[in-house]
N, C-alpha and C positions, 0 to 999 in steps of 0.2 A: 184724825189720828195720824200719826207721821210714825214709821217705820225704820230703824237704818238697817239697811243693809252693811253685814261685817267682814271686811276683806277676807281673800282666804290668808292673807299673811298673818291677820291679826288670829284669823281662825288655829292657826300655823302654833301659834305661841300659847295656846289651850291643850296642845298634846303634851305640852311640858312641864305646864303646873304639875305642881304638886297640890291637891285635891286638900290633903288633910291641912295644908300649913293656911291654903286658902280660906278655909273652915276657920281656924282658927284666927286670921286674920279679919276676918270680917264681925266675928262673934264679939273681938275687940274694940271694933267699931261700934257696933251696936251698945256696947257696955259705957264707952265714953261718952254716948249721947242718951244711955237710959231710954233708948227705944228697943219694943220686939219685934219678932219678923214670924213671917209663917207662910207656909208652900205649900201649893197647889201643883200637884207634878203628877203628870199624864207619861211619857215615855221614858221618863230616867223610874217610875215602878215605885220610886220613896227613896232611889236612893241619894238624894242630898240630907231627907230626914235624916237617914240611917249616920250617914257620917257627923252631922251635928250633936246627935244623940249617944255617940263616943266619946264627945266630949262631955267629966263631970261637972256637974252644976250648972248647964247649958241651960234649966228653966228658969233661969232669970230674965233671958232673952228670946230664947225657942218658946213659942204659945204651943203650935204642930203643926199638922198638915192635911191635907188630903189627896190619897191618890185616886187621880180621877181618869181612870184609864178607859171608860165606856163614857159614852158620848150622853148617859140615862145620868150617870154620876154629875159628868160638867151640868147638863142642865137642871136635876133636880136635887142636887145639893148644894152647885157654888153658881146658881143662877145665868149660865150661859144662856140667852137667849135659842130656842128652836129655831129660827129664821139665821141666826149667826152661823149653823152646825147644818143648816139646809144650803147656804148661799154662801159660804165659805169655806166650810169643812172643819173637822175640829182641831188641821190643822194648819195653823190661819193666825197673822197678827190680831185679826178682831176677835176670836177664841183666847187666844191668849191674852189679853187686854181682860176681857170681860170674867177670863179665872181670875186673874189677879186681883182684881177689883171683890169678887165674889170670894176669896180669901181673906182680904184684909178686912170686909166688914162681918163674915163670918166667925173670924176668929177674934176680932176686935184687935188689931196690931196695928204696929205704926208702920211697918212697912210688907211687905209682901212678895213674892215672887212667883210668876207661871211657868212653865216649862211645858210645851207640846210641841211633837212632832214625828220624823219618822225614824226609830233606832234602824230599823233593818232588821236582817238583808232583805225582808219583804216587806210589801204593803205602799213601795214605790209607788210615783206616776212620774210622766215626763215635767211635768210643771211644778211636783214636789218630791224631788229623790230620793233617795236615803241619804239622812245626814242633813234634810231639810228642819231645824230647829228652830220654833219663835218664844221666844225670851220676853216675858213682860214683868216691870221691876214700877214698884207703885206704893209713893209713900203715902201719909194720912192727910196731909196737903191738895191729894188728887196729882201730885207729880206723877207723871206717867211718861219711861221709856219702854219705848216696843222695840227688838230687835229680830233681824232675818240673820240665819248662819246657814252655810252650805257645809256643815262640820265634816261629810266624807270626802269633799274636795282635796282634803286633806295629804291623803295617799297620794293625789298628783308631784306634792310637795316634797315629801319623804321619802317617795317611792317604796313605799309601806301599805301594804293591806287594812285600811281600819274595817275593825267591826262591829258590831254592835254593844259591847262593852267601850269600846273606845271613845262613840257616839255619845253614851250617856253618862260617860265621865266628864268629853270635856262639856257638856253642855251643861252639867253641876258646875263647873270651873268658869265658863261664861256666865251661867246667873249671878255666881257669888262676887267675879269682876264689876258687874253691870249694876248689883245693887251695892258697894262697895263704893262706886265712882255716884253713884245718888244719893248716897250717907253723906258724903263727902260733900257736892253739892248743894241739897240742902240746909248744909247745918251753917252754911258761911255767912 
């Protein structure tokens, strides 16, 4: 499993999305390829559901989600391995791989998204901070990107306080980037 790691500059250009146009963008992706998507989200709480489900008519594409905020959730409902959440943490490219993967067969969608990690301002470590987010986007192919963001690096950049709303906005704004650019890839 291969990981990228996401610059903070790219991270940089996530406090400025705009969230809902994103939403919207992506929803229309989905519609010109007649595939659905559906989210398994641990620290954004449901809220990339929540903004999809603003939009009318969205169950053509949105199946749903699951928010899988306790580690009992990831493993006995979207099959995270015990060994994955013992030996990685659950918040971890291989947690997030293995949500997404447990979403998309759960829900039966063509494509999928995970989202875990740590909003803040507690529950840090030094090896995973706040604003430590893994991003796993995973179409019906088995295509699977995994991404690393250090999303409070952020504030270095702007000389801006982010806080934990900030956190888990822009990391709805990276998921929707990340499967956006996998639409896109494999439909060519």
């Amino acid at each position: 499993m291969k990981t990228t790691i996401v610059s903070s500059e790219n991270n940089q250009k996530y406090q400025s999305l705009n969230l809902a146009s994103e939403v919207l963008k992506t929803i229309d992706l989905l519609r010109d390829t007649g595939m659905t998507v559906g989210f398994a989200e641990s620290c954004t709480g449901g809220l990339l559901s929540s903004e999809f489900t603003k939009v009318s008519g969205v169950s053509d594409i949105f199946v749903g989600s699951v928010v899988c905020y306790s580690n009992s959730v990831k493993e006995n409902v979207l099959g995270v391995h015990a060994e994955t959440l013992k030996n990685f943490g659950a918040v971890s490219f291989e947690c997030a791989n293995e949500l997404a993967l447990g979403i998309l067969k759960t829900l039966n969608t063509g494509f999928a998204i995970s989202i875990t990690g740590v909003a803040g301002p507690n529950g840090g470590s030094q090896l995973k901070p706040m604003g430590t987010v893994f991003i796993s986007v995973v179409g019906t192919d088995s295509v699977t990107r995994n991404y690393r963001h250090q999303l409070a690096e952020v504030k270095k950049e702007l000389n801006k306080e982010v806080n934990r709303e900030d956190i888990q906005k822009m990391a709805c704004a990276a998921a929707l980037e990340h499967l956006q650019n996998l639409i896109i890839e494999t439909r060519k």
